[in-house]
PyMOL Python script that loads the backbone (N, CA, C, O; Angstrom):
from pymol import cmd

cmd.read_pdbstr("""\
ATOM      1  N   UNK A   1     -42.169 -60.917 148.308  1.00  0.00           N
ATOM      2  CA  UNK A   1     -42.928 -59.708 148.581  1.00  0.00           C
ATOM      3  C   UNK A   1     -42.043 -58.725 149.326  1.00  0.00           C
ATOM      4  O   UNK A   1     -41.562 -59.145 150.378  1.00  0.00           O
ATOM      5  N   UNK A   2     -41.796 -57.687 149.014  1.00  0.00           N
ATOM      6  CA  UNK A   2     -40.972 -56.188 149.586  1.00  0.00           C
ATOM      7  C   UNK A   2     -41.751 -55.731 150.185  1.00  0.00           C
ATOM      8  O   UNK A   2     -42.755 -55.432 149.537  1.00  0.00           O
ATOM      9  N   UNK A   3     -41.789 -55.361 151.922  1.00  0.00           N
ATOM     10  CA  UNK A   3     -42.723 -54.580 152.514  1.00  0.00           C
ATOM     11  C   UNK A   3     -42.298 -52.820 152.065  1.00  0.00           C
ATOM     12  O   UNK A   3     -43.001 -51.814 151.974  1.00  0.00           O
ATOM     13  N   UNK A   4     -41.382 -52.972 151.937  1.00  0.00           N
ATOM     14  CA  UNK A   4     -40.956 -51.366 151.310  1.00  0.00           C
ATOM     15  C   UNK A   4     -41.589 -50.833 149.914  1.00  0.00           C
ATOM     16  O   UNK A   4     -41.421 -49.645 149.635  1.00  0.00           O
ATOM     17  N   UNK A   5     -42.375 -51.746 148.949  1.00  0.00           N
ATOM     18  CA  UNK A   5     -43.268 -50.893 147.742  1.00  0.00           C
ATOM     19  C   UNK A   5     -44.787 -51.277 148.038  1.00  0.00           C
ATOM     20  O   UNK A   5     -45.545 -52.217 148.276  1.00  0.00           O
ATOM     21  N   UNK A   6     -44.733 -50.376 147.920  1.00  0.00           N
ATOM     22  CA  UNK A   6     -46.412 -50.142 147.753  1.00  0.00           C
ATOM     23  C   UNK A   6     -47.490 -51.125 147.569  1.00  0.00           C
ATOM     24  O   UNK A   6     -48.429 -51.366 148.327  1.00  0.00           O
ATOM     25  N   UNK A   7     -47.075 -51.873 145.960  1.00  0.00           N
ATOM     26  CA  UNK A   7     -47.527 -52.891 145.887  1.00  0.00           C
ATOM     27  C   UNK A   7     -47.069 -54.334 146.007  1.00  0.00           C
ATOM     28  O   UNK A   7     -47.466 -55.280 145.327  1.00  0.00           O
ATOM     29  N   UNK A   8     -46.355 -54.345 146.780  1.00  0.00           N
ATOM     30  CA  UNK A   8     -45.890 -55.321 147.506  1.00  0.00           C
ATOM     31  C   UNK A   8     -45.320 -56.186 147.001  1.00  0.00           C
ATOM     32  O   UNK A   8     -45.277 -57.237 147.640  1.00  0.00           O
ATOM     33  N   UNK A   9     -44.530 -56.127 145.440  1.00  0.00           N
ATOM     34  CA  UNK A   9     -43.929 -56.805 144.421  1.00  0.00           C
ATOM     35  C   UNK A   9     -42.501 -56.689 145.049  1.00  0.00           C
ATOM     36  O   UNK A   9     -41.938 -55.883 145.789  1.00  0.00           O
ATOM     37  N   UNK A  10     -42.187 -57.790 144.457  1.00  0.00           N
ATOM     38  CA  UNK A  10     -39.902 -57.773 144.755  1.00  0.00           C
ATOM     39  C   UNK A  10     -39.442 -57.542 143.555  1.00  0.00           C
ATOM     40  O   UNK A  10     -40.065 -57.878 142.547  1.00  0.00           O
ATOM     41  N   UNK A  11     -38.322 -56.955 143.529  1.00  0.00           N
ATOM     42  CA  UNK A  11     -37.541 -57.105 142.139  1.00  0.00           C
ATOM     43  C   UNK A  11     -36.824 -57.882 142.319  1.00  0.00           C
ATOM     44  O   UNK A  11     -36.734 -58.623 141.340  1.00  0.00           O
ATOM     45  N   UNK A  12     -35.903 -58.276 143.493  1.00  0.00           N
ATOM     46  CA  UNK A  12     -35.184 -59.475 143.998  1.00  0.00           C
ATOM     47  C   UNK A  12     -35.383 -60.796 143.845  1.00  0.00           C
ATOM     48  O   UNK A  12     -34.466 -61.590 144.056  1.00  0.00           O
ATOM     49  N   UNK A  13     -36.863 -61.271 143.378  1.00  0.00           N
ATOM     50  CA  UNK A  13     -37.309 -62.296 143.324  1.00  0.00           C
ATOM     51  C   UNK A  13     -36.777 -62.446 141.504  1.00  0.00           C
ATOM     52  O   UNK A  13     -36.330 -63.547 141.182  1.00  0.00           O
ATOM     53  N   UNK A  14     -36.837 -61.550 140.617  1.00  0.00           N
ATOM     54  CA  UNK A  14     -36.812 -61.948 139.363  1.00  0.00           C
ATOM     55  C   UNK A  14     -35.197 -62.191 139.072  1.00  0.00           C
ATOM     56  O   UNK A  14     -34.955 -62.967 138.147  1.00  0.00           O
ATOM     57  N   UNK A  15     -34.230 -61.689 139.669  1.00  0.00           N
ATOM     58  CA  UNK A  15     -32.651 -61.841 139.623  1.00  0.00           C
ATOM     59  C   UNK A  15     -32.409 -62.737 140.769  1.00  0.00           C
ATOM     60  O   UNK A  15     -31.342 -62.435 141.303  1.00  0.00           O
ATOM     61  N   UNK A  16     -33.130 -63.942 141.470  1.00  0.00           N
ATOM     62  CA  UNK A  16     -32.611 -64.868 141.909  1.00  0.00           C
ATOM     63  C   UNK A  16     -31.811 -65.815 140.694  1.00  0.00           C
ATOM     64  O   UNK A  16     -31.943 -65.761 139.472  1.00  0.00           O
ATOM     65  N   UNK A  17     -30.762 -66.873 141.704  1.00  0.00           N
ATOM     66  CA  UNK A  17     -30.192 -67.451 140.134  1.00  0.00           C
ATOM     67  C   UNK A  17     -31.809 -68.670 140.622  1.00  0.00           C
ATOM     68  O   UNK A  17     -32.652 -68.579 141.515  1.00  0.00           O
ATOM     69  N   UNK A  18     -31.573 -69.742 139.452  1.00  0.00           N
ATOM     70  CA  UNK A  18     -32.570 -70.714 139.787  1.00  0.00           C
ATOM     71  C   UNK A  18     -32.201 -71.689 141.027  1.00  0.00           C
ATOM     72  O   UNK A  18     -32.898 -72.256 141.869  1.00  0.00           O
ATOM     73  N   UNK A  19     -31.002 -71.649 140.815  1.00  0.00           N
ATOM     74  CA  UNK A  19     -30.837 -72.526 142.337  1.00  0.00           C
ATOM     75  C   UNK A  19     -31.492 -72.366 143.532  1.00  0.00           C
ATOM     76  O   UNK A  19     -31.840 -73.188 144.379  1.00  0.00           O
ATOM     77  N   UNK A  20     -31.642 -70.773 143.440  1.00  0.00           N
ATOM     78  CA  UNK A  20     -32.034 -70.266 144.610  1.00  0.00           C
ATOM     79  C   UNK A  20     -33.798 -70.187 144.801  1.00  0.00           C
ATOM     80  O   UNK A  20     -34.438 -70.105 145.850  1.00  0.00           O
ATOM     81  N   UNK A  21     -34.251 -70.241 143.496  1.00  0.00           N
ATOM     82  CA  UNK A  21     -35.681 -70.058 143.355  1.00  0.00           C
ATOM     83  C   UNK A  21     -35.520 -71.284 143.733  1.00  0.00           C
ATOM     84  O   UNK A  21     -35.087 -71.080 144.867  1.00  0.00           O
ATOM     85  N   UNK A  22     -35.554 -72.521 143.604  1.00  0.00           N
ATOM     86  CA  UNK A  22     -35.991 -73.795 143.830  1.00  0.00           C
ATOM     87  C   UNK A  22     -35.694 -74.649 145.032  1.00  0.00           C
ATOM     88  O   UNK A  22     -36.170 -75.744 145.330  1.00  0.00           O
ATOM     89  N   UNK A  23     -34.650 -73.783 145.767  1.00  0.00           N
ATOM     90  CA  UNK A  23     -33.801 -73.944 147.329  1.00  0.00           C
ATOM     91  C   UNK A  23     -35.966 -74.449 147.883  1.00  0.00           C
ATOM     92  O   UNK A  23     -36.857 -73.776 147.365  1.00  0.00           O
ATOM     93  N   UNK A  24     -36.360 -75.695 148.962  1.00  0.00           N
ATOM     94  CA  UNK A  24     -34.905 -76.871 149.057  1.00  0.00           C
ATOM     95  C   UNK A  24     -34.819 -77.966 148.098  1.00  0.00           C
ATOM     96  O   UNK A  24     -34.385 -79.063 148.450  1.00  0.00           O
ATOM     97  N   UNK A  25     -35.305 -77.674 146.611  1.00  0.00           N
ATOM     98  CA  UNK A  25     -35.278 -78.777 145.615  1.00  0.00           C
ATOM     99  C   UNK A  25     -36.169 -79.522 145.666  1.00  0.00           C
ATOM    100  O   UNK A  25     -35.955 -80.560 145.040  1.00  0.00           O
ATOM    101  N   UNK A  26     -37.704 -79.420 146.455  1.00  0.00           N
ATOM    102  CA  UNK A  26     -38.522 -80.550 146.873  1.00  0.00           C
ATOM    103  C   UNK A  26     -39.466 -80.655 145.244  1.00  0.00           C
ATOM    104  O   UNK A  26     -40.404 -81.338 144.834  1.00  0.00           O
ATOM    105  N   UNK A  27     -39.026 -80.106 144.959  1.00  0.00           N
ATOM    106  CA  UNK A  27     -39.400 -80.552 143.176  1.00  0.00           C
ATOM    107  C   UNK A  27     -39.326 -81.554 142.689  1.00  0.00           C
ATOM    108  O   UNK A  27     -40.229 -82.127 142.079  1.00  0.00           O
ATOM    109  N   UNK A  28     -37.673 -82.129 142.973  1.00  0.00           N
ATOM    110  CA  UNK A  28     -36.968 -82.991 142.326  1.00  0.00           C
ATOM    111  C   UNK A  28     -37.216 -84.783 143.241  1.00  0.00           C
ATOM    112  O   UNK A  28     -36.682 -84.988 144.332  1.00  0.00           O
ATOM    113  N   UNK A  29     -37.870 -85.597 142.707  1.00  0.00           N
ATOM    114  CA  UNK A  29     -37.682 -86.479 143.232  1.00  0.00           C
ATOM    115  C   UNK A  29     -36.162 -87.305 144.062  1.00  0.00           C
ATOM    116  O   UNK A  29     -36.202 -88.066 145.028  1.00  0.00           O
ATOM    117  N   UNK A  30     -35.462 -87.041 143.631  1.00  0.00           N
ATOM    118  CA  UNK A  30     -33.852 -87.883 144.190  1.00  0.00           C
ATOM    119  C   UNK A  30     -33.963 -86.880 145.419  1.00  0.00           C
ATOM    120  O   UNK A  30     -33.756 -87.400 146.515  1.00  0.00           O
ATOM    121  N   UNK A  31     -34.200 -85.783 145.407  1.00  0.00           N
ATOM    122  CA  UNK A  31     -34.246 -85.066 146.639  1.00  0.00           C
ATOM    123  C   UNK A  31     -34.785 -85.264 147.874  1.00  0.00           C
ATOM    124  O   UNK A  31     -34.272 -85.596 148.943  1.00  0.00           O
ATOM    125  N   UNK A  32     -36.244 -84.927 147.456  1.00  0.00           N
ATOM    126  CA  UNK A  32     -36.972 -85.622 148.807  1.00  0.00           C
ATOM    127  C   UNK A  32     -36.656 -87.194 149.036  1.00  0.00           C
ATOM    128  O   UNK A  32     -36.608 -87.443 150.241  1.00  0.00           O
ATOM    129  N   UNK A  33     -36.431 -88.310 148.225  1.00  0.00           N
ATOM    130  CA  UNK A  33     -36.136 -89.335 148.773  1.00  0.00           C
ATOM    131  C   UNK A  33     -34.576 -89.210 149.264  1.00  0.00           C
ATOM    132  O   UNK A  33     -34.268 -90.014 150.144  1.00  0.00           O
ATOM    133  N   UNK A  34     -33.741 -88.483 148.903  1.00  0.00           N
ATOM    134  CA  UNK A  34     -32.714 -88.529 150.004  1.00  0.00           C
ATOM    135  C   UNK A  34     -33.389 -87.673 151.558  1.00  0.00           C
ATOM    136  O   UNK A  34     -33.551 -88.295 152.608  1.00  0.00           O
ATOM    137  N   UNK A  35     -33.606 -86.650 151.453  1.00  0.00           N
ATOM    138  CA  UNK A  35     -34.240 -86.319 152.549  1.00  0.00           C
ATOM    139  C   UNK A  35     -34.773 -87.305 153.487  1.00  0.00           C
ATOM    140  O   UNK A  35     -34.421 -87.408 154.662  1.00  0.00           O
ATOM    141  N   UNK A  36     -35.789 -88.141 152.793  1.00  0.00           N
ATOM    142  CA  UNK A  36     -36.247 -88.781 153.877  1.00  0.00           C
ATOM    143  C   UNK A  36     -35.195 -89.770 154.242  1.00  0.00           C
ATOM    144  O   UNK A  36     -35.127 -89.911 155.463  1.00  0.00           O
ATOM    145  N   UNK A  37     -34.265 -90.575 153.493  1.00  0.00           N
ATOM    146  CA  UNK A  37     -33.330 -91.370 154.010  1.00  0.00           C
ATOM    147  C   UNK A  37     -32.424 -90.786 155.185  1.00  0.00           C
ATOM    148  O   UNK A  37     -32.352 -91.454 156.217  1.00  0.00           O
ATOM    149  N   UNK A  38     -31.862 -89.814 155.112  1.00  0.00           N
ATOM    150  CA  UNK A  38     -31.608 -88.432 155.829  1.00  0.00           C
ATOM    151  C   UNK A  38     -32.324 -88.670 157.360  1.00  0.00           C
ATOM    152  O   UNK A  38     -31.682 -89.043 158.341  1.00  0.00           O
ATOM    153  N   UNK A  39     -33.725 -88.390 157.361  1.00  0.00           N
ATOM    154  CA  UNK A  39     -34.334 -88.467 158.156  1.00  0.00           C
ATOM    155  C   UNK A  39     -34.516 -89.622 158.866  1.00  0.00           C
ATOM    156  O   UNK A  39     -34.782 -89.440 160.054  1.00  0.00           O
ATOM    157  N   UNK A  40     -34.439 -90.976 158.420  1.00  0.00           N
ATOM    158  CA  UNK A  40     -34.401 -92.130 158.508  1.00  0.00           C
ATOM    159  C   UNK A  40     -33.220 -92.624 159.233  1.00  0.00           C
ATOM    160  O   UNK A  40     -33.298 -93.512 160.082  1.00  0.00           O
ATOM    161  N   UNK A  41     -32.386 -92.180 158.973  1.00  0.00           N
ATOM    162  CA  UNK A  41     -30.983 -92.197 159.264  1.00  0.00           C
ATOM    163  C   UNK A  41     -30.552 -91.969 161.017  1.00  0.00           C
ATOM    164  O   UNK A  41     -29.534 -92.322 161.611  1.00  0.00           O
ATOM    165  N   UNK A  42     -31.632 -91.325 161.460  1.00  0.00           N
ATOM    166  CA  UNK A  42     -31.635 -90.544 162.571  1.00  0.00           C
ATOM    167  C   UNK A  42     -31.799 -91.226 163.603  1.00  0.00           C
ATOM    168  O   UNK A  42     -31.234 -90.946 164.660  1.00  0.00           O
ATOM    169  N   UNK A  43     -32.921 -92.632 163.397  1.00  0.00           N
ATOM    170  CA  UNK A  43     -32.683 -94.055 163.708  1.00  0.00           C
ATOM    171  C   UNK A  43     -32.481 -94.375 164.376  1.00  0.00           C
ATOM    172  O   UNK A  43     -33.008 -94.675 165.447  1.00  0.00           O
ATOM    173  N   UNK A  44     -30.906 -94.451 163.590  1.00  0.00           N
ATOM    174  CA  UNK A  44     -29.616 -95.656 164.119  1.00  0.00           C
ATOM    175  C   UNK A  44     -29.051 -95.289 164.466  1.00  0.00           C
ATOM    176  O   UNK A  44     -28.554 -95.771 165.485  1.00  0.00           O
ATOM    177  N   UNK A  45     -28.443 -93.649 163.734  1.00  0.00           N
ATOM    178  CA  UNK A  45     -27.087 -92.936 164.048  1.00  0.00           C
ATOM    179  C   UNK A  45     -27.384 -91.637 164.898  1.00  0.00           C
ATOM    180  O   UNK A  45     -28.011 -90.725 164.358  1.00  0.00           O
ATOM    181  N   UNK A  46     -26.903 -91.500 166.379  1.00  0.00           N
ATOM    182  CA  UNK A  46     -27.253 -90.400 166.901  1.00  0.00           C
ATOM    183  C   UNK A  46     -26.520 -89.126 166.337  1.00  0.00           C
ATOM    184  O   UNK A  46     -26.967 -87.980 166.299  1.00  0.00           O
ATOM    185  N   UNK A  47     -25.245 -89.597 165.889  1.00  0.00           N
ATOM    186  CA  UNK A  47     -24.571 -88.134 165.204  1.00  0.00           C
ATOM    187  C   UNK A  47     -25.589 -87.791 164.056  1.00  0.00           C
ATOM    188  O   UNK A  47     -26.011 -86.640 164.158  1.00  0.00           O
ATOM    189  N   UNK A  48     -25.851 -88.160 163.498  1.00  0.00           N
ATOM    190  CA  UNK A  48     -27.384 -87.706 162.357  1.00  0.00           C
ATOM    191  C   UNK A  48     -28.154 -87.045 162.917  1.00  0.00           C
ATOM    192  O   UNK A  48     -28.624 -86.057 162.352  1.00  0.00           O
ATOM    193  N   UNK A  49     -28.393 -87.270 163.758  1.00  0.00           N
ATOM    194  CA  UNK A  49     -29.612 -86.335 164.991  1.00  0.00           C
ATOM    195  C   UNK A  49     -29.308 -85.187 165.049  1.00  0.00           C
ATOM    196  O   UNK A  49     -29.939 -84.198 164.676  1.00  0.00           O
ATOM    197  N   UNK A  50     -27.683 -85.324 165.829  1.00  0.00           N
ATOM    198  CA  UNK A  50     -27.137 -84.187 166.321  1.00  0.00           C
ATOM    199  C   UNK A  50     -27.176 -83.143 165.685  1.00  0.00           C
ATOM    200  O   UNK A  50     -27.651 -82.044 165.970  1.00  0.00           O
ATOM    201  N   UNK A  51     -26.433 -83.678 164.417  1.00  0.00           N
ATOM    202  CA  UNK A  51     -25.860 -82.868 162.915  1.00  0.00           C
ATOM    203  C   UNK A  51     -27.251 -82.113 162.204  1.00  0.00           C
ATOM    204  O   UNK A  51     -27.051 -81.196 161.408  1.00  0.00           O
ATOM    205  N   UNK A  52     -28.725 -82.557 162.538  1.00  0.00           N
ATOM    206  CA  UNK A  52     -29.663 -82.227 162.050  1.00  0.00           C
ATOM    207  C   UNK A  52     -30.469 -80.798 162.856  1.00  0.00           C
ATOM    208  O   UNK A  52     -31.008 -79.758 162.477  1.00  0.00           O
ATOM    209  N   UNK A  53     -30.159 -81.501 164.218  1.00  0.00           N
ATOM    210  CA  UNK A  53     -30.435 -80.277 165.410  1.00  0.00           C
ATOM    211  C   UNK A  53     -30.352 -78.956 165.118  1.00  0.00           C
ATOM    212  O   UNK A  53     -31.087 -78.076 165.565  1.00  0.00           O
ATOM    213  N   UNK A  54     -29.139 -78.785 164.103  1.00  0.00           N
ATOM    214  CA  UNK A  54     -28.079 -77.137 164.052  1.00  0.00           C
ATOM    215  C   UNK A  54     -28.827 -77.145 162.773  1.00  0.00           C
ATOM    216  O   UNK A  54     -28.685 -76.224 161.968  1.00  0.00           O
TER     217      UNK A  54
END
""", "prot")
cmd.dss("prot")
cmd.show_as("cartoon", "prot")
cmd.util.cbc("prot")
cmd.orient("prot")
């Protein structure tokens, strides 16, 4: 949504590439289950934490 037109349409949205329309991939199954391993991860390993913090 563009607060700058009127009717509140983007043109920016139709010239995304698809990567970007689908940014963070939670579509894709292998995704969210890495995610949560990711998250899981956080655990055991405090640098995982850290690295997640930023």
């Amino acid at each position: 949504m563009c607060l700058f037109r009127k009717d509140g349409s983007s043109e920016l949205e139709a010239c995304k590439p698809e990567s970007c329309k689908r940014y963070p991939f939670t579509d894709n199954l292998e995704r969210i289950i890495s995610l949560i391993n990711i998250i899981e991860s956080t655990n055991v390993c405090p640098a995982v934490l850290e690295i997640l913090k930023y």
